[in-house]
C-alpha positions in Angstrom: 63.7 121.9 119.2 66.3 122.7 121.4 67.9 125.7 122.9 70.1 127.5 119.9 72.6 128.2 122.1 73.4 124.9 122.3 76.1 122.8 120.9 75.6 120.3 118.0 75.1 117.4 119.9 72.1 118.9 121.7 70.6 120.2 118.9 71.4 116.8 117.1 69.5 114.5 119.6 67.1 117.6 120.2 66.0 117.8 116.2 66.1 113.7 115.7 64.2 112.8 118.9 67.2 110.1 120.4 69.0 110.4 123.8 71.9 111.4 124.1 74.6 109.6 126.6 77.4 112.3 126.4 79.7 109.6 125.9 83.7 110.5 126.0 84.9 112.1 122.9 88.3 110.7 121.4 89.9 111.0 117.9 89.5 107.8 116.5 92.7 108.6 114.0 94.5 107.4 117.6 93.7 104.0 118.2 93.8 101.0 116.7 91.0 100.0 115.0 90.5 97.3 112.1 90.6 98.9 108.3 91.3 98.3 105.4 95.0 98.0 104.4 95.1 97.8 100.9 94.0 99.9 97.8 93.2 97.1 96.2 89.8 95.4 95.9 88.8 92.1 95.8 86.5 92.2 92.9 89.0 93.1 89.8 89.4 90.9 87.2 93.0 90.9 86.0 94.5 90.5 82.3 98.0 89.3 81.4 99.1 92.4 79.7 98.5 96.1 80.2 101.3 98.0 77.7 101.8 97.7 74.0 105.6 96.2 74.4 105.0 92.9 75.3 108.1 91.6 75.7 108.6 93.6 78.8 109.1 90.3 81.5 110.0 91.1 84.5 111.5 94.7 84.8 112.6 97.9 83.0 114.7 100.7 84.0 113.8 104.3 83.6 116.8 105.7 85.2 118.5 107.4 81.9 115.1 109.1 80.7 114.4 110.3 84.6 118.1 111.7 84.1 117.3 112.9 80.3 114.1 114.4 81.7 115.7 116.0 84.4 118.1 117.6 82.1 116.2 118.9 79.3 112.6 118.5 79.1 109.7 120.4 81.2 108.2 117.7 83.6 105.0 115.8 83.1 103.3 115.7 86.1 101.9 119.6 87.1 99.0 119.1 89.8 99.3 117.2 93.2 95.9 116.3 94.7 95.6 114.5 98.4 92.6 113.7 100.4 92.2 113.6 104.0 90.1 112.8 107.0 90.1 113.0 110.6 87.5 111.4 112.8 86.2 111.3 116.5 84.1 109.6 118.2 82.1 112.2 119.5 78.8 110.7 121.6 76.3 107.8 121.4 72.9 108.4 120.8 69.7 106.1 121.5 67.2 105.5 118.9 64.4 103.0 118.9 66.1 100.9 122.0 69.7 100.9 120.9 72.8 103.3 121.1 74.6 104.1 117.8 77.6 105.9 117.7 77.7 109.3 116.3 81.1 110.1 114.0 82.5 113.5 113.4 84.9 114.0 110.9 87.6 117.0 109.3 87.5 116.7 106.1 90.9 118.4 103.9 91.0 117.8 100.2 94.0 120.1 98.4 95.9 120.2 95.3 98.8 122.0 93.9 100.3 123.1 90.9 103.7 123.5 90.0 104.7 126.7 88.7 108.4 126.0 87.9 110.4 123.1 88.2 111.3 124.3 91.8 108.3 126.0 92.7 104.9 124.7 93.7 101.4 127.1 95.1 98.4 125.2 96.2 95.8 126.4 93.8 92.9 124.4 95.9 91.6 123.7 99.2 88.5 122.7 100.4 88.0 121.8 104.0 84.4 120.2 105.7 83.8 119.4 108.9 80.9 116.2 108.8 78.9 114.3 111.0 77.8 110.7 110.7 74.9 109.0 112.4 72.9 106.1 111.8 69.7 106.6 109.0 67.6 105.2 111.6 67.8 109.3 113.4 65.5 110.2 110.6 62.3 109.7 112.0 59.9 111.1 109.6 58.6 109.6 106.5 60.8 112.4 104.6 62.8 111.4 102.1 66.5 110.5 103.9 68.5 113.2 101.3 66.0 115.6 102.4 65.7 115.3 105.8 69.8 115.2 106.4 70.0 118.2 104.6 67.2 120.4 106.5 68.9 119.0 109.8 72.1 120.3 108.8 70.5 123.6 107.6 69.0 123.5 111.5 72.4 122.6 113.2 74.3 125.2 111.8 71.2 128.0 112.7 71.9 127.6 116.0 73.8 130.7 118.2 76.4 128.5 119.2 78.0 127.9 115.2 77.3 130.9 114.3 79.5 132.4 116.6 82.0 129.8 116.7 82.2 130.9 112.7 82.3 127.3 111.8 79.3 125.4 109.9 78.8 121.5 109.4 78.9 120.9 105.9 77.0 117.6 105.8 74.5 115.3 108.2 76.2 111.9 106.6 73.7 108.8 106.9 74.9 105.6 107.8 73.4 102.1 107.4 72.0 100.7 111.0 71.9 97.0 109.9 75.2 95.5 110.6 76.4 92.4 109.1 78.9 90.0 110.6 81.9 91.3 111.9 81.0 95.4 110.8 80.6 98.0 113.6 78.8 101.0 113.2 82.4 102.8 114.2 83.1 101.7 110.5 80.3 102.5 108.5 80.3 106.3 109.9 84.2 106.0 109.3 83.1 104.7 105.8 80.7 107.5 105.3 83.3 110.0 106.0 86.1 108.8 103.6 83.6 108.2 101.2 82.4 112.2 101.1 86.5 112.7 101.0 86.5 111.0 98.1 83.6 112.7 96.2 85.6 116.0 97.1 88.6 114.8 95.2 86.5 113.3 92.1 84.6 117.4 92.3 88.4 118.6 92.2 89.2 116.6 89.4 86.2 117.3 86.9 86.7 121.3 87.4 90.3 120.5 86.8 88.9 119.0 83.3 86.5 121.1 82.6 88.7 124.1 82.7 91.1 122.0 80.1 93.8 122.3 82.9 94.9 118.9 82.2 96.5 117.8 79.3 99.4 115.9 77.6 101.6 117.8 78.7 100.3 118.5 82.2 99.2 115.6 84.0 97.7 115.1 87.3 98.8 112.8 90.5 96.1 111.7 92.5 97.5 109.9 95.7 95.8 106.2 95.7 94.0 104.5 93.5 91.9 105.9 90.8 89.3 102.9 91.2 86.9 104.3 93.8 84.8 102.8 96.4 81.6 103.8 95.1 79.9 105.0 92.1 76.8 106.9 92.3 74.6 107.5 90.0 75.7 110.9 88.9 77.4 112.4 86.2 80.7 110.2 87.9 79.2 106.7 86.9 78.9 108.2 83.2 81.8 106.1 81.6 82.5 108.6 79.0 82.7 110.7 81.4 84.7 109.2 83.5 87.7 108.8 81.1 87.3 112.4 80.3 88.0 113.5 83.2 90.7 111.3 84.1 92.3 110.8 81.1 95.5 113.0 82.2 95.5 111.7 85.8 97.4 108.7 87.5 96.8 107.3 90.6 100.1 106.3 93.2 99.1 104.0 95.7 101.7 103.9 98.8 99.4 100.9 100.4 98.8 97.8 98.0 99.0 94.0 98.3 101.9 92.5 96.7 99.8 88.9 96.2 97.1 90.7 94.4 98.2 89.2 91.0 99.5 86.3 92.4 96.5 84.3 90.8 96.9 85.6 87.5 100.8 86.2 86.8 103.2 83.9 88.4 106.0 85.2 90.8 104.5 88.6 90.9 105.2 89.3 95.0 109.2 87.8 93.8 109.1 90.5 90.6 107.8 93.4 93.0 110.2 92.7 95.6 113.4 92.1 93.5 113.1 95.4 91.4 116.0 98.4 92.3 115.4 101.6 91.8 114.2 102.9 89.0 112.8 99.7 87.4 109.2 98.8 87.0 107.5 96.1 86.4 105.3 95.3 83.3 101.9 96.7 83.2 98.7 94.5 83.8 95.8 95.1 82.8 91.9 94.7 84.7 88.8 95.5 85.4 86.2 95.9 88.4 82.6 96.7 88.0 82.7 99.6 90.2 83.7 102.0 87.2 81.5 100.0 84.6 83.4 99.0 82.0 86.4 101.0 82.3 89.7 99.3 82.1 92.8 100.0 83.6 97.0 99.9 83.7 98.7 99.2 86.5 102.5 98.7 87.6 104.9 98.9 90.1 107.9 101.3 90.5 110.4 101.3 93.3 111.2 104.9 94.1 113.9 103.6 96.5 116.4 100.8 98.2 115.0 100.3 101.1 116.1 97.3 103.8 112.4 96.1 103.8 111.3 94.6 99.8 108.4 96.2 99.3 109.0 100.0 101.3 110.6 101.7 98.5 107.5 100.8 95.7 104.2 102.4 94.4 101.2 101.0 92.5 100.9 103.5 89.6 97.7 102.9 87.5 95.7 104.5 85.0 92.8 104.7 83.0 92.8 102.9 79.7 90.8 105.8 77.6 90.6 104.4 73.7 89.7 101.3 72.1 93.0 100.8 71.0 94.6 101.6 74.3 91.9 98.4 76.1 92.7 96.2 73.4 96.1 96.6 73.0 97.6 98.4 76.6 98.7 101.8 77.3 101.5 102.8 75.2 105.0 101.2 77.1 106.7 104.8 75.9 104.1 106.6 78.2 104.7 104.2 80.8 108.2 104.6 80.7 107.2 108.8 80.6 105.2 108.5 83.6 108.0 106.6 85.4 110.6 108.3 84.9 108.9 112.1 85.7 107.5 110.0 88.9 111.5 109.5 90.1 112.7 112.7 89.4 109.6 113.7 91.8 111.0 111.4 95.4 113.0 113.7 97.0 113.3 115.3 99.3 111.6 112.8 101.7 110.2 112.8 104.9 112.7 110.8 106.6 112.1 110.1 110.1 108.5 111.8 110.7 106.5 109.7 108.5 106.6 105.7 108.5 105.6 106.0 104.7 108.7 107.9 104.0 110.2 105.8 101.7 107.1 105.7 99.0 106.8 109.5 99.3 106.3 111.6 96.1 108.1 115.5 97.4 104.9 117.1 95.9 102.4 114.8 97.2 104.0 115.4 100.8 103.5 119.0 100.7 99.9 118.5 99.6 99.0 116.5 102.7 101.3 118.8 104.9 99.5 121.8 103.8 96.0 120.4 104.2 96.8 119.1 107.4 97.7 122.3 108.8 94.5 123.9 108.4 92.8 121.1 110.2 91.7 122.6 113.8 93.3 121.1 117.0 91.5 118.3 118.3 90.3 119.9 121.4 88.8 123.2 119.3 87.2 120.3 117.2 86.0 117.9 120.1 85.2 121.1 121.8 82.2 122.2 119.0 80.1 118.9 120.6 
């Protein structure tokens, strides 16, 4: 079983019977490896329209009700939520003849609340640190849930944890069947950002359930609302899901601008071509990973930047009533969202972050105040 002073890779390839190759550890968040670049998926199916005003064509401007807002009215948008990972390669261990990679992860997800127009306290923070190895490191007949979960259970009994003060949350399975052109580097990557994001969706239904989230006090989630994966749990309920989400929108700082090109002509011309303040009209569509849920989309450019498609955002939400699917989200709320969206850009980042010019302020300090609880890389790299 392993000496229980010993560190989690030990007691890893000690519990699941592999060999260990104490292979150079190195946070993976550092090189270049191939991902995925956009938000947006390859399996939606998009409409024409996605607002009631359909004679919006090309742009409109939201500049004097961000002003008007600004002035006089309390703003929209209350809680900030970000999720964030960290990963390392950390070892390679041998099952059954061949080495797999075994992926470690820090996992932040945060959210705050703004308690005045000019103050804002997180109000949520969860932080995991994960391992990912192949399912193949099961080798029992137990059930794959159950065995990852008594393994962690055994990890974290050992001397050396306990004393570090520091647990692993989760033993995350990944597939060992590869098909053409995936690495197992990805899949545990995958696996990672995947328990990331069923953090945030956790956040989101307590958010709900407490009735924090209403008309008059939204939620921004940053990136898309359409998730990579929908289990079977109470997540995949479509009633559900539009409960939970019916107050939250989605700002996505990575998206393709040809995604619509198919379906509405000129689109990358439209997206590229707004100034600040404008959006574009709202589409409508649908992907079978949420069911049958339907959803809004449009594109707002937060700034003027020298490159055409820097300053802009995807914004999207969930469509939530039969009226709203068959006739598009209300162009007044559009224009509401909008407009408390610009009055929410600065101050920016300039300088430190690449993404500075599709920064939201309060979305900034959300992943600046997660990140500073990660620990250091050698602390981290150190626990293997």
């Amino acid at each position: 079983m392993g000496n229980n002073s010993s560190k989690i890779l030990s007691s890893l390839a000690s519990i699941t019977k592999g060999k260990s190759y104490r292979s150079f550890r190195y946070c993976l968040e550092d090189v270049k490896v191939p991902s995925v670049e956009y938000d947006d998926r390859k399996d939606i199916v998009f409409k024409k329209s996605g607002e009631s005003d359909k004679g919006i064509r090309r742009s409109r401007s939201v500049e004097k009700l961000a002003k008007y807002i600004a002035e006089n009215d309390a703003p929209l948008l209350r809680f900030f939520l970000d999720g964030s990972r960290r990963t390392y390669k950390v070892d390679d261990i041998a099952y059954g003849g061949r080495l797999y990679p075994i992926i470690a992860g820090q996992i932040g997800v945060g959210c705050c609340e703004r308690i005045n127009p000019d103050r804002f306290s997180p109000t949520f923070f969860e932080r995991a640190l994960v391992v990912s190895v192949p399912v193949i490191a099961n080798p029992s007949s137990q059930d794959d849930k159950l065995f990852f979960n008594n393994l962690t259970g055994k990890i974290n009994d050992g001397d050396f944890l306990k004393n570090s003060g520091i647990y692993v949350g989760k033993i995350l399975p990944y597939s060992d069947r590869l098909k053409e052109g995936e690495k197992y580097e990805h899949k545990g990557i995958s696996s990672i950002h995947d328990e990331m994001l069923e953090s945030e969706k956790r956040l989101v239904k307590k958010l709900a359930l407490e009735r924090k989230l209403h008309a008059g006090a939204y939620l921004v989630k940053d990136g898309s609302l359409e998730y990579q994966r929908m289990p079977k749990t109470e997540f995949s309920s479509l009633s559900a899901y539009k409960s939970n989400y019916a107050c939250v929108i989605g700002v996505s700082k990575a998206f393709n601008p040809e995604a619509l090109s198919s379906n509405v002509k000129d689109i990358a011309k439209i997206i590229a071509e707004l100034k600040p303040f404008e959006r574009t009209p709202a589409f409508k569509y649908q992907t079978p990973r949420v069911g049958d849920a339907y959803f809004a989309i449009w594109y707002l450019r937060l700034r003027d930047t020298a490159s055409p498609f820097d300053g802009v955002v995807k914004v999207e939400k969930v469509l939530v009533s039969e009226k709203e699917e068959s006739e598009g989200l209300d162009s007044d709320e559009i224009d509401k969202i909008s407009a408390n969206l610009m009055n929410e850009r600065f101050p920016v980042s300039y300088g430190k972050d690449s993404r500075w010019a599709k920064h939201i302020y309060p979305i900034h300090l959300t992943e600046s105040y997660i990140k500073s609880h990660y620990l250091s890389d050698i602390h981290f790299e150190n626990l293997f």
